[in-house]
Structure formats: structure tokens, C-alpha cells
C-alpha positions in Angstrom: 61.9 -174.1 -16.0 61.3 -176.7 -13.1 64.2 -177.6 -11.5 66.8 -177.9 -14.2 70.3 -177.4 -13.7 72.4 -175.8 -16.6 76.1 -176.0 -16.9 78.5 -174.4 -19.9 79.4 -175.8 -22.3 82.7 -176.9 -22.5 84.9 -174.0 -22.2 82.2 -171.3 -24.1 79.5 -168.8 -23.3 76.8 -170.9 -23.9 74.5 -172.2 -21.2 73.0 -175.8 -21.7 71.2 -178.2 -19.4 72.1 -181.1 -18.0 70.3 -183.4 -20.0 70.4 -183.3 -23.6 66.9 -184.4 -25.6 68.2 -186.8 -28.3 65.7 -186.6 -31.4 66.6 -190.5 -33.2 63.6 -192.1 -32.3 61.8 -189.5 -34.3 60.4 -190.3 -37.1 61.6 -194.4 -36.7 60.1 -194.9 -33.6 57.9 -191.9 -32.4 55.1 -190.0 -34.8 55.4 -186.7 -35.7 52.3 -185.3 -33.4 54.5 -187.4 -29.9 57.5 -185.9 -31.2 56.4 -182.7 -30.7 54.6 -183.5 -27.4 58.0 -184.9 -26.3 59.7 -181.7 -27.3 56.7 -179.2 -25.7 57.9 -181.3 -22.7 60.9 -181.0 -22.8 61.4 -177.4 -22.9 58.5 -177.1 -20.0 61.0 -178.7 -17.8 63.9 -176.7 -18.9 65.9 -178.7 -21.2 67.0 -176.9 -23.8 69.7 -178.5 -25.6 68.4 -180.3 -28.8 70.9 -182.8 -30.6 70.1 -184.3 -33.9 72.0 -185.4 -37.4 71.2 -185.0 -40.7 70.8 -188.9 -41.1 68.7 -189.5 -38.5 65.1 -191.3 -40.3 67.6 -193.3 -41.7 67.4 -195.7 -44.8 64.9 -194.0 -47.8 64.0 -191.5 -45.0 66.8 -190.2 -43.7 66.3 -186.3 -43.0 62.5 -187.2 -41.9 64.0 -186.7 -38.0 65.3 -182.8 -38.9 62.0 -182.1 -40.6 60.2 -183.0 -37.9 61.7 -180.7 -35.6 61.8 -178.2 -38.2 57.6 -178.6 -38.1 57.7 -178.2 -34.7 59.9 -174.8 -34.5 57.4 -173.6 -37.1 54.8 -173.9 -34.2 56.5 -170.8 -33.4 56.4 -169.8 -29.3 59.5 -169.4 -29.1 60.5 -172.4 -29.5 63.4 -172.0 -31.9 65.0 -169.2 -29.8 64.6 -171.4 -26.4 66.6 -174.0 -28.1 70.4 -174.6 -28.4 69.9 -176.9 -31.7 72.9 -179.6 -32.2 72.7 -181.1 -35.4 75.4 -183.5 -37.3 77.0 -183.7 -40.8 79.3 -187.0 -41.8 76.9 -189.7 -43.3 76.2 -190.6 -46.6 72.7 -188.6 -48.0 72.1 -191.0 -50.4 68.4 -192.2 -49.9 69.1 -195.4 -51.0 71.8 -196.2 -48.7 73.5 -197.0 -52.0 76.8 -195.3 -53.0 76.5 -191.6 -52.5 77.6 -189.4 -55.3 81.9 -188.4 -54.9 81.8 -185.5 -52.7 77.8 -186.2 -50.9 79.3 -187.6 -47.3 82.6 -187.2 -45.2 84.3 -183.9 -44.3 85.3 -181.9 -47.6 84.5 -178.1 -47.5 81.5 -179.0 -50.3 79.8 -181.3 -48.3 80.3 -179.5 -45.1 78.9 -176.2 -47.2 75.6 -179.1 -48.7 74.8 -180.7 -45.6 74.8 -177.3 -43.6 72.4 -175.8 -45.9 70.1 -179.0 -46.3 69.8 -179.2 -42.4 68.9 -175.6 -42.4 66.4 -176.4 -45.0 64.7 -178.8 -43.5 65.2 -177.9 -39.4 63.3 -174.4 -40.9 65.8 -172.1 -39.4 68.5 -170.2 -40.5 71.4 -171.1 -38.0 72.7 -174.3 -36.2 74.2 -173.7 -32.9 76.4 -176.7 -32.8 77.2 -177.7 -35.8 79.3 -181.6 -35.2 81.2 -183.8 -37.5 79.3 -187.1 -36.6 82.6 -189.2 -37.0 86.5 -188.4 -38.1 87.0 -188.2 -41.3 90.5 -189.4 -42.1 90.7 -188.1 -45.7 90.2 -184.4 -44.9 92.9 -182.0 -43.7 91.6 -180.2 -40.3 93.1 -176.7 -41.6 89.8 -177.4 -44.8 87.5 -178.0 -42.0 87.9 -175.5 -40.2 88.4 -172.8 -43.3 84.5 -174.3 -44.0 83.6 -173.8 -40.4 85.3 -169.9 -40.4 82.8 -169.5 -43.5 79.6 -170.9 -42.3 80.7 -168.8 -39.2 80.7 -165.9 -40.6 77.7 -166.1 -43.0 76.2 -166.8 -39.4 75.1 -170.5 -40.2 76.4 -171.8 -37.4 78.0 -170.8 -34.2 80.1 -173.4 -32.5 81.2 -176.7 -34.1 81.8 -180.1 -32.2 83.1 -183.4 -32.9 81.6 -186.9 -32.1 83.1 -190.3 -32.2 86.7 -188.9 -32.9 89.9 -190.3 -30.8 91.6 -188.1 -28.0 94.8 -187.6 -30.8 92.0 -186.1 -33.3 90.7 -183.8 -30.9 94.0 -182.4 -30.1 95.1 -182.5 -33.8 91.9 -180.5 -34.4 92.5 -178.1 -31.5 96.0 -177.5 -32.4 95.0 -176.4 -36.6 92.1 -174.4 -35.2 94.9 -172.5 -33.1 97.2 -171.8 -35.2 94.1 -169.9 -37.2 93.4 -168.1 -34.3 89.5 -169.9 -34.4 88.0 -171.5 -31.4 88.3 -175.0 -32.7 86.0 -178.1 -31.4 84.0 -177.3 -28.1 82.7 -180.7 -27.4 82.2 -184.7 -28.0 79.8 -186.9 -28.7 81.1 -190.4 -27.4 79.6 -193.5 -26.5 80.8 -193.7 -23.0 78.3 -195.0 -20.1 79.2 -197.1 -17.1 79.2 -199.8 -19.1 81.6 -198.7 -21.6 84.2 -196.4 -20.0 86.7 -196.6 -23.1 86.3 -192.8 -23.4 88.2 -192.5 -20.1 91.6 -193.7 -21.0 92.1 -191.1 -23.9 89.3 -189.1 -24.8 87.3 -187.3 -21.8 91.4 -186.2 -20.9 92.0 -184.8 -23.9 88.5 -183.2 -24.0 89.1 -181.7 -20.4 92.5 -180.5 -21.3 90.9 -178.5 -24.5 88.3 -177.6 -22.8 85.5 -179.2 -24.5 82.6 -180.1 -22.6 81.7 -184.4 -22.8 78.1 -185.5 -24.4 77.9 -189.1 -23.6 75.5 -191.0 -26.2 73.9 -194.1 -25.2 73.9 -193.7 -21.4 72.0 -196.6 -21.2 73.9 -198.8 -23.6 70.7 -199.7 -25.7 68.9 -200.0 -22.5 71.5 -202.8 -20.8 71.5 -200.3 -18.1 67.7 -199.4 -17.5 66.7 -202.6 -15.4 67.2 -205.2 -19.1 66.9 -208.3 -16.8 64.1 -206.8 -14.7 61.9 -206.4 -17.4 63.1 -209.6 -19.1 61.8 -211.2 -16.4 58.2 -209.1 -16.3 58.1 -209.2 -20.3 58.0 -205.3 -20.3 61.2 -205.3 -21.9 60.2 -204.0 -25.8 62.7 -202.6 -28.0 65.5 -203.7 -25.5 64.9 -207.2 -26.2 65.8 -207.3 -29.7 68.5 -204.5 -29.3 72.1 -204.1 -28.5 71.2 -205.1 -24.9 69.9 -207.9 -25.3 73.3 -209.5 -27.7 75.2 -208.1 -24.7 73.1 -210.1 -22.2 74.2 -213.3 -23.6 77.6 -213.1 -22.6 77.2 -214.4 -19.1 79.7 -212.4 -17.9 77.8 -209.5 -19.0 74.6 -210.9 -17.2 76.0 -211.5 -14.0 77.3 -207.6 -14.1 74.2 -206.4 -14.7 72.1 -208.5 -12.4 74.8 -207.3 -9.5 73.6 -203.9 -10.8 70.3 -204.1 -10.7 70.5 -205.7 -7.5 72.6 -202.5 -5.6 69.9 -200.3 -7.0 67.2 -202.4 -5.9 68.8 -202.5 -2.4 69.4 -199.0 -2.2 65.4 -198.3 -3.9 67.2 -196.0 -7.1 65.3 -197.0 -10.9 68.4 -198.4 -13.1 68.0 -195.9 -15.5 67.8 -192.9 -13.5 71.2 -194.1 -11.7 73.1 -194.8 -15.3 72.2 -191.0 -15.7 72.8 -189.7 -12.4 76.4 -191.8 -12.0 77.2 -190.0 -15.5 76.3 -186.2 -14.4 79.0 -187.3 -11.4 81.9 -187.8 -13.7 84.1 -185.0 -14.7 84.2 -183.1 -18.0 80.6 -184.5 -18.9 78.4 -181.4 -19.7 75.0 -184.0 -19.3 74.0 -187.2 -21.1 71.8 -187.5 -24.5 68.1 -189.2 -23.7 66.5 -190.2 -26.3 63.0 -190.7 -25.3 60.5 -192.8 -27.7 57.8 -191.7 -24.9 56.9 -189.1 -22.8 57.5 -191.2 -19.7 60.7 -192.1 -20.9 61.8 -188.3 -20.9 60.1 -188.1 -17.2 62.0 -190.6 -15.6 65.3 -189.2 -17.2 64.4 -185.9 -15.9 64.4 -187.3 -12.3 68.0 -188.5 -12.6 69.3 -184.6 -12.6 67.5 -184.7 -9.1 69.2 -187.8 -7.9 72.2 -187.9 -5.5 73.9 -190.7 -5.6 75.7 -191.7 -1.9 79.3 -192.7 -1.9 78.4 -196.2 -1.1 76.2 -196.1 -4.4 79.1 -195.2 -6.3 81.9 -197.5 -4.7 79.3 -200.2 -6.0 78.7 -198.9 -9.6 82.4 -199.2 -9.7 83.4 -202.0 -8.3 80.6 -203.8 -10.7 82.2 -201.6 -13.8 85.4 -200.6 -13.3 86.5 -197.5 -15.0 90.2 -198.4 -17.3 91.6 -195.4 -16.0 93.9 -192.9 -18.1 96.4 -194.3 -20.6 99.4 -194.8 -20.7 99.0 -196.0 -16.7 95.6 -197.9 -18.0 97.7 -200.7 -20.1 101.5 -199.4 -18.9 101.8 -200.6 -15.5 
């Protein structure tokens, strides 16, 4: 297993590494055959914590990203059982991306009972261990959730549930319902929350650490902002990141002159960009490890060497004082 470090997740049982393998290039980006080389990888060096979403292929192929991780657990090897699958349930199915049929997206009991057993259909197993509601759905009482979630528990579809992309009030109101039914409730969150976007800190990584649910940053790169984007602007290496959410953001010249001031402390200090975004997010408390999403294998390499990476106090005093943090509301905005 390499040198992979494992935490728990959240306040539960279950074990998971540090660094989660995030599967949306797959299919999009990546081929079927590197996908599963990526994944073989992977899980040589330990990680076993999968995360996914039923959308992911997106547009006419949404779903393509589950079945190609289905095809590889059908490899067999143990590959299934080595895994701690996350997948995700929210999104509209429709393969058009036109309007989905009433009742084929969002949080009702039916299509948390449809998407379940379409993601089992094509991930080719017959349980999801972390089963998470890719956004808040604002229509649907918690106490129907969760009555869908005691079901799926029981018929042994899935074991945990999680939230992503849901405010600090929603995780408590979901917390609260699932108590009062006697049910564990949400044991973690997917947010977008990097050094570059430390929104999560004011409300939702506190109300994550109070329920005990363990953080799963997305992004920790901020579409690649943070892996060096002016660096390999400057040597033409930059690919996707140059067309991307990175490269909008780099415009702003405020936004440059951060990240230039960041790339230069890592260049003093002879730490990869990339690899310090995801070691300066292992450092923060509550976050159980960040989600890489690898189109390559040497993508997933270099992450790897970040849960290796110390950063020194004098690292970190920089990385803040180039991004400062909010801090916790109400003192964030109050005073």
C-alpha cells in the first residue's frame, strides 16, 4: 500500500485515505483502457477511496463515467472489495440535457430509489458505500430523505450517505431530522474549498466539524489556478488549464498577482504548486483528504507526493498571507 496514510471518515468506522481519486475525467477526457490504468494505480499506492456521480460523462453520455468503473470492478482482483465507492444522485438523467421527466432529478424518495438502482446498474455492484446528494434540494423535506436512505439501508444498497455543495444551516437541518429518527444522518461534504476559495470556512467546515462529518474538498486546484497556471503559461505546457476556469480567473489582475506571489514562495522554497495546494489542504482541520482527479497517470503521481509533503510554518504563514482564510462567521463579517 506504499506509504498512504488513512484517516476516518468523519465521525464513522470507516477507514479512507487521504486522497480521494476523483473519476470526472473519465470517459470526457481519459479512455476507458487509461482509466483503468489510473485506477490499477491508484489502488497500488493505497488509495482507496473512489468518488464519482451518476452524471459524470455528461451531455448525451452522462453515466459513461460509472460504467467505466463498473468495467473495471468486473476485472475482478478484488478490486471492488478494496474500494470505498462514493458515488452521487441530484442531476437531471435526461440524456438530452433537455427537461427531465417530473420526478427524474432532485431529492424525492423515487428518484433517490431510480438513481440508486441505475448507478448500481451500471457501477456493476450491488452496494454504494457513500451514497451523496450532489447538491441541496430545497423542495424535499429531510425527514423523505432520509426515510429513502433508512430503505436503501436496510435493503443493503448503500451504507453511509453524504452531502455535497449544501450550506452549514442544511447540514445541521439534516443532522437534526436524521436525529430525531434515531439514524446516523450525513457523514460528510463535498465542497469546493481550496486556498483559493476558503468560503467553506466561515460556515460550513464548522458545522461539519461540529456534526462530525469528515470535509472532501473538490477542486483543490481550483481548475488548475493553483498547479503553477502562470508557469506553464509561460512554457505553453499549460493544456486544459488554459481554456478553463483558471485561466477566466487569471484575467483579473488581482488574481494574477496572487498567484504569481504563489508560485513564487513555492519556487523559493523548491515545493511543485500543485503538490503544496494539496499538502496545505491535508493541514486544515475537519478535511478527511482532497479529490484528484487525474486525466493521467502522472497527474495521480505527483498528487500522491503531496500526502508526503510537510509543509514548514514559514510555508504556511505565506500561503496565508497570499490567501487569507475569512475566518468563522459571525466574527468573519461582524466585527
Amino acid at each position: 500500500m506504499g506509504s498512504m496514510k488513512y484517516t476516518q471518515l468523519g465521525h464513522t468506522g470507516l477507514k479512507v485515505s487521504r486522497l480521494v481519486l476523483g473519476t470526472m475525467n473519465f470517459g470526457p477526457q481519459t479512455d476507458e483502457a487509461d482509466s483503468h490504468t489510473i485506477m490499477d494505480a491508484a489502488l497500488d499506492a493505497g488509495v482507496n477511496f473512489f468518488d464519482t456521480a451518476n452524471a459524470y460523462g455528461w451531455g448525451a453520455n452522462k453515466g459513461r463515467t460509472e460504467e467505466i468503473i463498473g468495467s473495471w470492478f468486473a476485472q475482478g482482483g478484488e478490486r471492488r472489495d478494496k474500494v470505498v465507492l462514493a458515488t452521487k444522485a441530484y442531476a437531471n438523467m435526461a440524456l438530452d440535457d433537455g427537461e427531465p421527466w417530473p420526478n427524474h432529478d432532485k431529492l424525492s424518495a423515487l428518484n433517490i430509489r431510480r438513481s440508486v438502482e441505475a448507478s448500481l446498474r451500471r457501477l456493476r455492484t450491488d452496494y454504494i458505500d457513500l451514497y451523496q446528494f450532489h447538491h441541496v434540494d430545497r423542495a424535499t423535506p429531510w425527514e423523505e430523505i432520509w426515510q429513502a436512505v433508512d430503505v436503501l439501508i436496510q435493503q443493503g444498497k448503500i451504507l453511509y450517505a453524504g452531502s455535497s455543495n449544501h450550506a452549514g444551516w442544511h447540514i445541521a437541518k439534516a443532522n437534526e431530522a436524521a436525529r430525531r429518527r434515531g439514524a446516523l444522518g450525513l457523514v460528510s461534504e463535498q465542497c469546493l474549498y481550496n486556498l483559493a476559495e476558503r468560503t467553506a470556512e466561515m460556515e460550513v467546515i464548522p458545522a461539519a466539524r461540529d456534526y462530525g462529518l469528515g470535509v472532501i474538498p473538490w477542486s483543490p486546484l481550483h481548475g488548475g489556478l493553483l498547479g503553477g497556471a502562470i508557469r506553464k503559461e509561460r512554457e505553453g505546457t499549460a493544456g486544459r488549464t488554459a481554456s478553463g476556469r483558471a485561466a477566466t480567473t487569471l484575467a483579473d489582475p488581482a488574481v494574477r498577482q496572487r498567484v504569481q506571489a504563489y508560485e513564487d514562495l513555492l519556487a523559493q522554497h523548491g515545493i511543485e504548486p500543485g503538490e503544496a495546494a494539496l499538502a496545505w489542504l491535508l493541514t486544515r482541520p475537519g478535511v478527511t483528504g482532497p479529490i484528484v482527479g487525474p486525466r493521467t497517470a502522472e497527474q495521480l503521481t505527483s498528487a500522491l507526493r503531496a500526502v508526503e509533503l510537510e509543509l514548514s510554518d514559514e510555508v504556511l504563514t505565506g500561503l496565508d498571507e497570499i490567501f487569507p482564510g475569512p475566518g468563522p462567521a459571525p466574527e468573519s463579517f461582524a466585527w
